[in-house]
C-alpha positions as CSV (number, residue, x, y, z in Angstrom):
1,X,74.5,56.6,72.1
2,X,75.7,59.5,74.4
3,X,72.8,61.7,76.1
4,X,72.7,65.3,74.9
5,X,73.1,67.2,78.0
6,X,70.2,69.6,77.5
7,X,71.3,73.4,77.1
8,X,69.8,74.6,80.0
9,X,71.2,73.0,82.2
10,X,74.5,73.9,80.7
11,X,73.5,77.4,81.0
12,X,72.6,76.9,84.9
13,X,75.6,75.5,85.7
14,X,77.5,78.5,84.2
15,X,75.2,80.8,86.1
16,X,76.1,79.0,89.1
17,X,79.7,79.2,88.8
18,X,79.5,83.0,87.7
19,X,77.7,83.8,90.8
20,X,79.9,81.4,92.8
21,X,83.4,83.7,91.5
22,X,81.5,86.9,91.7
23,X,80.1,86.6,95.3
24,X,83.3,88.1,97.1
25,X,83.2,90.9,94.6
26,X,79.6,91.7,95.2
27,X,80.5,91.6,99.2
28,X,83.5,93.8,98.6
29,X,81.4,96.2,96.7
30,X,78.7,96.5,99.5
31,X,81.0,96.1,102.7
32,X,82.8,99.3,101.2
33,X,79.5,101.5,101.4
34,X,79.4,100.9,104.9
35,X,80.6,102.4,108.1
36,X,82.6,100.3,110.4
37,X,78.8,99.5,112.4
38,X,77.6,98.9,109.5
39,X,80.0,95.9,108.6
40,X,79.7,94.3,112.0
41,X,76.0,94.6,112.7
42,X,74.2,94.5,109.4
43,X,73.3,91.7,106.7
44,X,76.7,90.9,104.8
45,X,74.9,91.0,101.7
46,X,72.9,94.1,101.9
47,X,73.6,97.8,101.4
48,X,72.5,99.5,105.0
49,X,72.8,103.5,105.0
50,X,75.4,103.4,102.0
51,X,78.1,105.9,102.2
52,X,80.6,105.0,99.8
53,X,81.7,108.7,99.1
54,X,82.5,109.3,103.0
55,X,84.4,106.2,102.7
56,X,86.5,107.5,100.1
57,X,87.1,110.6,101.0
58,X,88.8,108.9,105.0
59,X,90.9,106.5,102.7
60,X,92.5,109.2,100.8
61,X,92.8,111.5,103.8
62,X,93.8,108.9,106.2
63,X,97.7,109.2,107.6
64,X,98.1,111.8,105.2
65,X,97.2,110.7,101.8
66,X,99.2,107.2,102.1
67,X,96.9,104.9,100.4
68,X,97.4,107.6,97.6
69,X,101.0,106.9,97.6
70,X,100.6,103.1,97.8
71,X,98.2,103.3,94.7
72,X,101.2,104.9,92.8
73,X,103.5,102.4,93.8
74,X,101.4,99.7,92.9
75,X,100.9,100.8,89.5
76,X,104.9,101.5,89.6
77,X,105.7,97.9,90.1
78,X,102.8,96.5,88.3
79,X,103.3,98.6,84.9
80,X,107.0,99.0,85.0
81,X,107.5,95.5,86.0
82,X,104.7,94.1,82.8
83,X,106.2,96.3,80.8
84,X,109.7,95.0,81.4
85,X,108.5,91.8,81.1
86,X,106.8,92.0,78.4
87,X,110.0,93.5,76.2
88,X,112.4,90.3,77.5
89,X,110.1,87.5,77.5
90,X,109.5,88.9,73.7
91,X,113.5,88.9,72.8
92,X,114.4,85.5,74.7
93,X,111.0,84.0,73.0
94,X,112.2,85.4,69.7
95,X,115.6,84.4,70.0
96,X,114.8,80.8,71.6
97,X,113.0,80.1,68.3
98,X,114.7,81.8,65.2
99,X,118.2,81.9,66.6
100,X,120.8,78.8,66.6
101,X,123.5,79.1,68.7
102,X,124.8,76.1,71.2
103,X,122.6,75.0,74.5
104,X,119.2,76.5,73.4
105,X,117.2,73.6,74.3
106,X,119.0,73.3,77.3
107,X,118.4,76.8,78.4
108,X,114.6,76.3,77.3
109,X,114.5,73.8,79.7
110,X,115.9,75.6,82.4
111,X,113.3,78.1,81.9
112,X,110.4,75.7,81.9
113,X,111.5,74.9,84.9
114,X,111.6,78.0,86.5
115,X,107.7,77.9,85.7
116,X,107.3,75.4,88.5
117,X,109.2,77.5,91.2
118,X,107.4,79.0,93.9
119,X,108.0,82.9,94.3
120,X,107.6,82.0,98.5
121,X,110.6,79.6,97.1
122,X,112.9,82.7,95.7
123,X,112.0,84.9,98.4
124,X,115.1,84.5,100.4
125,X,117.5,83.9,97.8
126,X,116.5,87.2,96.5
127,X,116.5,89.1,99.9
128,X,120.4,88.1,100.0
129,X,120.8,88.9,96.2
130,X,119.3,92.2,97.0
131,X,120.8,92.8,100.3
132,X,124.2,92.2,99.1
133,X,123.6,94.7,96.2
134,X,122.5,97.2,98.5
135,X,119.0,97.5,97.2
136,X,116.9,95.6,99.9
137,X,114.1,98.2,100.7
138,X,114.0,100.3,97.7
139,X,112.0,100.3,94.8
140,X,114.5,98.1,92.3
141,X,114.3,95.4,95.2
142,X,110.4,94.9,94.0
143,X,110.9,95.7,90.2
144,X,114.2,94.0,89.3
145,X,112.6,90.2,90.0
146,X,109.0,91.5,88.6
147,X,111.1,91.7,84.9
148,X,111.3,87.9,85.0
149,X,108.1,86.0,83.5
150,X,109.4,82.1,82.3
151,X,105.8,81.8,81.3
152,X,106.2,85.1,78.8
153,X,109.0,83.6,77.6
154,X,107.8,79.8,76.5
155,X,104.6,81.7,75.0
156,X,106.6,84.1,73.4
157,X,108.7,81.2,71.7
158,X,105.6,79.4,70.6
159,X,104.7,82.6,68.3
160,X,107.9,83.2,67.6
161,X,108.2,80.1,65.5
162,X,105.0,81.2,63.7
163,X,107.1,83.8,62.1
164,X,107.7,82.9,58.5
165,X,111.1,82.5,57.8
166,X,111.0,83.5,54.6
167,X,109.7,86.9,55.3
168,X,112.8,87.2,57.7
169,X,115.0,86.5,54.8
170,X,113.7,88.9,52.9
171,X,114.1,91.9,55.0
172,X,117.6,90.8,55.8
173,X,118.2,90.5,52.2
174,X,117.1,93.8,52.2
175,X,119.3,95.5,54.5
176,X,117.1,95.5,57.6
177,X,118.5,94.5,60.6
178,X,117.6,91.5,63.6
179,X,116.4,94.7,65.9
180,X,114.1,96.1,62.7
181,X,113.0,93.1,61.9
182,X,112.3,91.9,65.3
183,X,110.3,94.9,66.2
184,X,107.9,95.7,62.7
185,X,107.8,92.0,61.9
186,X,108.1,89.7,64.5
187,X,106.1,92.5,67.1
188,X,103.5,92.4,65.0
189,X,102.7,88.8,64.6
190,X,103.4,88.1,68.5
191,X,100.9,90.7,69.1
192,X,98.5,88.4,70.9
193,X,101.1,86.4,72.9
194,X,102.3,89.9,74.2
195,X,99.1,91.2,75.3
196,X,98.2,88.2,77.3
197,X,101.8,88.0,79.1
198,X,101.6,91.9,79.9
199,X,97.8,91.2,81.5
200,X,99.2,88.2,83.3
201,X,102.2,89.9,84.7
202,X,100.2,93.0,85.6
203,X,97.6,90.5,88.1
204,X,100.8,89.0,89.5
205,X,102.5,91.6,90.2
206,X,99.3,94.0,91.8
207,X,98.5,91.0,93.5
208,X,102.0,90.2,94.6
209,X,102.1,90.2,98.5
210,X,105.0,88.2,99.6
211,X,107.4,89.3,97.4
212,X,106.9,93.3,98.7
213,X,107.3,91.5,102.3
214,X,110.3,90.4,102.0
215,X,112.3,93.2,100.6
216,X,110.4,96.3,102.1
217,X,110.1,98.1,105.5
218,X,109.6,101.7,104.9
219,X,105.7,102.3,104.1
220,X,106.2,104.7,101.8
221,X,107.3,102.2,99.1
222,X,104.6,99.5,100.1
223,X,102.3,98.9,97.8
224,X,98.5,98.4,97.9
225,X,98.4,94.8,99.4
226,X,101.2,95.1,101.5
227,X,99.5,99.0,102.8
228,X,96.2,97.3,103.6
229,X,97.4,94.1,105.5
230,X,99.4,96.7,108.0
231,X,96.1,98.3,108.8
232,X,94.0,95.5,108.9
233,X,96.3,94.5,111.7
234,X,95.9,97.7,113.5
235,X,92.2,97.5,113.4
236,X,91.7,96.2,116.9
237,X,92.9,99.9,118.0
238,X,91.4,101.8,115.2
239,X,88.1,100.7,114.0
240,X,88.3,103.1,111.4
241,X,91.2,100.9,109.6
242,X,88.5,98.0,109.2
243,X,86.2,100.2,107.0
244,X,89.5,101.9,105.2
245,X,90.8,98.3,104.3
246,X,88.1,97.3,103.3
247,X,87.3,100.1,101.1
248,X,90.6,100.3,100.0
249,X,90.5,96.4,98.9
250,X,87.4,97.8,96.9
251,X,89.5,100.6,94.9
252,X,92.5,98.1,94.5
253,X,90.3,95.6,92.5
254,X,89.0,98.2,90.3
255,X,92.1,98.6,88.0
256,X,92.5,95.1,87.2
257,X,88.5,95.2,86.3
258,X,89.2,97.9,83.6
259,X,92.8,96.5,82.3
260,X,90.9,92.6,81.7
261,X,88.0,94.3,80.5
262,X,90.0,96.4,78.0
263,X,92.5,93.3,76.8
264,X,89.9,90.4,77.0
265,X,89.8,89.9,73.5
266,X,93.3,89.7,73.3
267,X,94.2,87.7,76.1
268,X,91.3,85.0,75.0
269,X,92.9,85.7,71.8
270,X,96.5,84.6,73.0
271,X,95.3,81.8,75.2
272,X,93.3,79.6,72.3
273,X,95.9,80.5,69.9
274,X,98.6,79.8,71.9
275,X,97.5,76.2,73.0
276,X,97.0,75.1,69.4
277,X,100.4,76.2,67.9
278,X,101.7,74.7,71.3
């Protein structure tokens, strides 16, 4: 007979793990309060003469209100591009599962397998794609590659086939057409699977450093991670930079807290769901 693992000790290891995840955010939180002193000479995991408002006010005054205009970019590439995503990886899902036309499994494949690429993989290719277009460093160069998701689409084609194909008859039969249907019908049942690629694609694309890298040089279109990493490498000569990028690190993360916090249900929702019609 198996041992019942008692609940406590379910409930510490949880704990442990919660507080093992959370610890950079709790240090990112305090290092931002602090002055540039402050983070050098004082316990990492203690507030010492907190002055998180001072801090603020320097990042969005610093060379003339840039982080500003990185935080606009960033939510430029991150919301256009989930957005974007969201809308094809919806169609192709839809299409993969209730259309029949000749290489569809084929082509599903191919997309699979673009699951397993590497974006540090399709960073070159792309810099000559967008090069050769004329759009290396400029704002497409970031967006036009964030509007792919092969993850979005296989999840969108498992819901897809959840649609009844009955009810699609019967609008058809009715005189609605594929784009009606697909959008009060089919929408509507892929609900979940939509919410969860949008957050996903969202992370990726915030969090996206390499890709921004590549394709950009003028600062002005950087966006938060890229912004931050160019003055944590001019700290040595401005100390100040060490406290702003820090600080700034802080803001950036505060975003993503709101946008999981706000679809969790969904995206848990579109997760569980997911793996069990998979």
């Amino acid at each position: 007979m198996t041992a019942v693992r008692p609940r406590w000790l379910v409930t510490v290891l949880l704990l442990v793990l919660a507080g093992y995840f959370l610890l950079p955010l709790y240090w990112l939180a305090v290092a931002a309060t602090k002055d540039t002193g402050g983070l050098i000479g004082s316990a990492p995991l203690w507030f010492s003469e907190p002055r998180l408002a001072a801090n603020l006010g320097e990042l969005v005054t610093f060379g003339d209100g840039i982080f500003g205009r990185w935080t606009l970019n960033s939510l430029l590439y991150a919301g256009a591009g989930a957005l974007g995503a969201t809308l094809i990886s919806a169609c192709a899902g839809y299409a993969l599962a209730k259309c029949e036309f000749r290489g569809k499994e084929a082509l599903f494949n191919v997309i699979l397998a673009g699951v397993l690429l590497p974006m540090t993989a399709l960073g070159l290719p792309l810099f000559l794609l967008m090069s050769r277009l004329g759009l290396a460093d400029t704002y497409w160069a970031v967006l036009l590659p964030s509007l792919v998701s092969p993850f979005g689409v296989y999840l969108s084609r498992v819901y897809a086939a959840t649609v009844p194909d009955e009810v699609l008859e019967s609008a058809r039969s009715e005189g609605a057409g594929e784009w009606r249907i697909f959008f009060t019908i089919a929408a509507k049942i892929m609900a979940p699977a939509l919410v969860t690629i949008f957050l996903f694609q969202f992370v990726a694309i915030w969090n996206n450093y390499f890709l921004p890298l590549v394709m950009l040089a003028d600062p002005e279109l950087f966006p938060i991670t890229l912004g931050l990493t160019g003055w944590r490498g001019f700290a040595d000569r401005q100390p100040i930079l060490q406290t702003l990028t820090v600080t700034g690190a802080f803001v950036s993360v505060v975003p993503l807290i709101v946008l999981s916090a706000a679809l969790q249900r969904f995206w848990r929702a579109g997760l569980t769901e997911g793996a069990v019609r998979a």
